[in-house]
Backbone as a printed PyTorch tensor [residue, N CA C, xyz], in Angstrom:
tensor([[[  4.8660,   6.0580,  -4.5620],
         [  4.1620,   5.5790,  -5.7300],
         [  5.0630,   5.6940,  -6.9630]],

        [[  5.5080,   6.6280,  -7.2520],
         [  6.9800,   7.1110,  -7.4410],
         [  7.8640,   6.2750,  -8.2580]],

        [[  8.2790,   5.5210,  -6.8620],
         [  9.4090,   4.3170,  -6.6640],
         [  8.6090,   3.1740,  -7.1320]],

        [[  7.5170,   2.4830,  -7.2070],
         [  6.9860,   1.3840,  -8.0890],
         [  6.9800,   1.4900,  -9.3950]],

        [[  6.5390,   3.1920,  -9.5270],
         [  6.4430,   3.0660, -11.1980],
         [  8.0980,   2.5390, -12.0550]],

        [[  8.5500,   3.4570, -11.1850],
         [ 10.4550,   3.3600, -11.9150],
         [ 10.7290,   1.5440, -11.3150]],

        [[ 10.3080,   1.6630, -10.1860],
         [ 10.8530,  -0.1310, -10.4580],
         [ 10.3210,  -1.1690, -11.2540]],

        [[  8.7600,  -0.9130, -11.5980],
         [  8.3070,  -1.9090, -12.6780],
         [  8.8310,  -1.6790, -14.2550]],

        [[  9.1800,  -0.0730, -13.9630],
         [  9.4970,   0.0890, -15.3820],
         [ 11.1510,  -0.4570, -15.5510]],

        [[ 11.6930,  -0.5720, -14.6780],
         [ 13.7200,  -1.0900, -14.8600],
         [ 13.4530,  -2.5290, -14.9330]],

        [[ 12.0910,  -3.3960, -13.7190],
         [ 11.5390,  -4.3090, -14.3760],
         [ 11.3280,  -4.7130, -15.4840]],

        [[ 10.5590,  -4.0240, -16.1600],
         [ 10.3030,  -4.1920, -17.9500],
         [ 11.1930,  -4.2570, -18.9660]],

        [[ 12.1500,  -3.2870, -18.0920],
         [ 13.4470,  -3.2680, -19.3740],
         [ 14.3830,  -4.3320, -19.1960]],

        [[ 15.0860,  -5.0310, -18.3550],
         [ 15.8010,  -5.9650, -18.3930],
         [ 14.8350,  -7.2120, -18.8640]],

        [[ 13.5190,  -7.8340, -18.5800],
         [ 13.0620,  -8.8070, -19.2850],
         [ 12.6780,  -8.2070, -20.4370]],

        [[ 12.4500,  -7.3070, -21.0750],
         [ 12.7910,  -6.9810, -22.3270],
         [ 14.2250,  -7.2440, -23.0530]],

        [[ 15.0090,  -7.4880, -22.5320],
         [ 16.5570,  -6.9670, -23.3680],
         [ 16.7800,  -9.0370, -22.7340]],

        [[ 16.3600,  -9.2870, -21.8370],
         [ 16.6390, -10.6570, -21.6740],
         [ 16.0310, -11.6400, -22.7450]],

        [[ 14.7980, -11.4650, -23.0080],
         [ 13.5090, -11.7820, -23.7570],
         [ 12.5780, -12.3630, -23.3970]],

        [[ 11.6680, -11.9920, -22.2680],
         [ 10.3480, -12.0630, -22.1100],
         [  9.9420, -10.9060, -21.9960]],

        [[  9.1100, -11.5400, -23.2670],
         [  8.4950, -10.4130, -23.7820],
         [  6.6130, -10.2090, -22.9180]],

        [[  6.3110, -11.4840, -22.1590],
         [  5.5160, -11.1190, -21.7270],
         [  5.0790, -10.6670, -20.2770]],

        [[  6.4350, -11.0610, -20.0520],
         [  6.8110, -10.2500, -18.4310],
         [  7.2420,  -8.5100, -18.3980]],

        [[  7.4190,  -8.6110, -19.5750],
         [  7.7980,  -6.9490, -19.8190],
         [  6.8650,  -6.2930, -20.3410]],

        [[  5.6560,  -6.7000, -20.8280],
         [  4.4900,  -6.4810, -20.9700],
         [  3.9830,  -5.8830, -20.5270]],

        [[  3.8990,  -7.3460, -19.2240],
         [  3.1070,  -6.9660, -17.8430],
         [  3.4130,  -5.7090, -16.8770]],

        [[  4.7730,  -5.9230, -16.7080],
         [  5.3680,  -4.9680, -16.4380],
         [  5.1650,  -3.3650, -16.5800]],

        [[  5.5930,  -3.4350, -17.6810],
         [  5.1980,  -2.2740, -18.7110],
         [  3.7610,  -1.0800, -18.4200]],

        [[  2.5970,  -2.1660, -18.2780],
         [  1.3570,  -2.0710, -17.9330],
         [  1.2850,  -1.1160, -16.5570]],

        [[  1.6880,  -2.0660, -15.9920],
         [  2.0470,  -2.1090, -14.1360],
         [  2.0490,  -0.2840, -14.2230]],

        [[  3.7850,  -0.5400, -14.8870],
         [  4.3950,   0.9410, -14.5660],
         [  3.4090,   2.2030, -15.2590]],

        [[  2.9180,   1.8100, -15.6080],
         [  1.8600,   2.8970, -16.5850],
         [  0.6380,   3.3170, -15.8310]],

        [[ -0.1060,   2.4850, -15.1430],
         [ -0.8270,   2.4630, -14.3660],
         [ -0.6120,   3.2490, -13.1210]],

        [[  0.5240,   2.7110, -12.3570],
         [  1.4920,   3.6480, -11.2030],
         [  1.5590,   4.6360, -11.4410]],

        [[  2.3380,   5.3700, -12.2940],
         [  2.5260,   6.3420, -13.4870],
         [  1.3570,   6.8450, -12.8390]],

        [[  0.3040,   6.5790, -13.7940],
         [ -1.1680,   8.0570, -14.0340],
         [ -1.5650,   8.3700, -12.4030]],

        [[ -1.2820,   6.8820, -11.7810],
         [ -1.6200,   7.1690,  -9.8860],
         [ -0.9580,   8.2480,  -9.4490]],

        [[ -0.0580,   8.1210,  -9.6280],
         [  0.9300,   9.1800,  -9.2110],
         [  0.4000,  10.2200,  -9.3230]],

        [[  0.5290,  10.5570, -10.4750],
         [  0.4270,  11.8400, -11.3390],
         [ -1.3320,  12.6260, -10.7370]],

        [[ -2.0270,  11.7270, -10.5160],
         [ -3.4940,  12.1090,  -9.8700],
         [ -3.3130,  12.9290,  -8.8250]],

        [[ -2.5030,  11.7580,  -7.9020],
         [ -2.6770,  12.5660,  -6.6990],
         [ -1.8450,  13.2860,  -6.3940]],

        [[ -0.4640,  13.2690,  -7.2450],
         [  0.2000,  14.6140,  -6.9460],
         [ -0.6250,  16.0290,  -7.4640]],

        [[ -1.0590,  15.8120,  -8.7650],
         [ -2.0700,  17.1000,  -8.8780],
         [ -2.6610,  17.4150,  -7.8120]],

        [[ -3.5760,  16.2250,  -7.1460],
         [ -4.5140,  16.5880,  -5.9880],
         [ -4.1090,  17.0980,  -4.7300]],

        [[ -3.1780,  16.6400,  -4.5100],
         [ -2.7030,  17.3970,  -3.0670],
         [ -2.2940,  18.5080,  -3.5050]],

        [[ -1.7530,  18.7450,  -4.8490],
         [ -1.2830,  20.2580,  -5.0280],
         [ -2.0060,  21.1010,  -4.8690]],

        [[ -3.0080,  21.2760,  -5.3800],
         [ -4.7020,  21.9450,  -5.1870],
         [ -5.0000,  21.5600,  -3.9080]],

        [[ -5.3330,  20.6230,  -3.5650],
         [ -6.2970,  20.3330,  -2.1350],
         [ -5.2160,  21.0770,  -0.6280]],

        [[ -3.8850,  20.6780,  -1.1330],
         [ -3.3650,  20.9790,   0.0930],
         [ -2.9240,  22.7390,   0.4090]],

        [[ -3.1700,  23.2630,  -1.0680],
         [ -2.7550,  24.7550,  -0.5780],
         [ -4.2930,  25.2540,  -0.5810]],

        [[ -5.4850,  24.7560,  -0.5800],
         [ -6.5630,  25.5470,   0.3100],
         [ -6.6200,  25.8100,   1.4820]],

        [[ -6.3380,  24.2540,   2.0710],
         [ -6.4600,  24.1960,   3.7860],
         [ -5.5090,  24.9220,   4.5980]],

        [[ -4.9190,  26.2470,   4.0850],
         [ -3.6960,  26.8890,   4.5630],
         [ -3.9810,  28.0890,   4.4910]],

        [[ -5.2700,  28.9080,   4.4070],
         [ -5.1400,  30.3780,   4.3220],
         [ -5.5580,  30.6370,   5.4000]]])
């Protein structure tokens, strides 16, 4: 999940610096979205997965 966020976001930056600006937008969005996914379920398995272990 990771690896989408960083690729939409290297996405964003070259049509940024190219100039579409609304593909880098989109982009932008994308990676942000990925981003908070991430970030959820890495919290969650962090918690969820060291219960099921005692």
């Amino acid at each position: 999940m990771l690896s989408w966020a960083i690729t939409f976001l290297i996405i964003a930056i070259v049509a940024a610096v190219l100039g579409f600006g609304g593909i880098a937008g989109t982009a932008t969005g994308i990676a942000k979205i990925l981003f908070v996914v991430f970030l959820v379920m890495f919290i969650a398995s962090f918690f969820f997965g060291r219960r099921g272990r005692d």
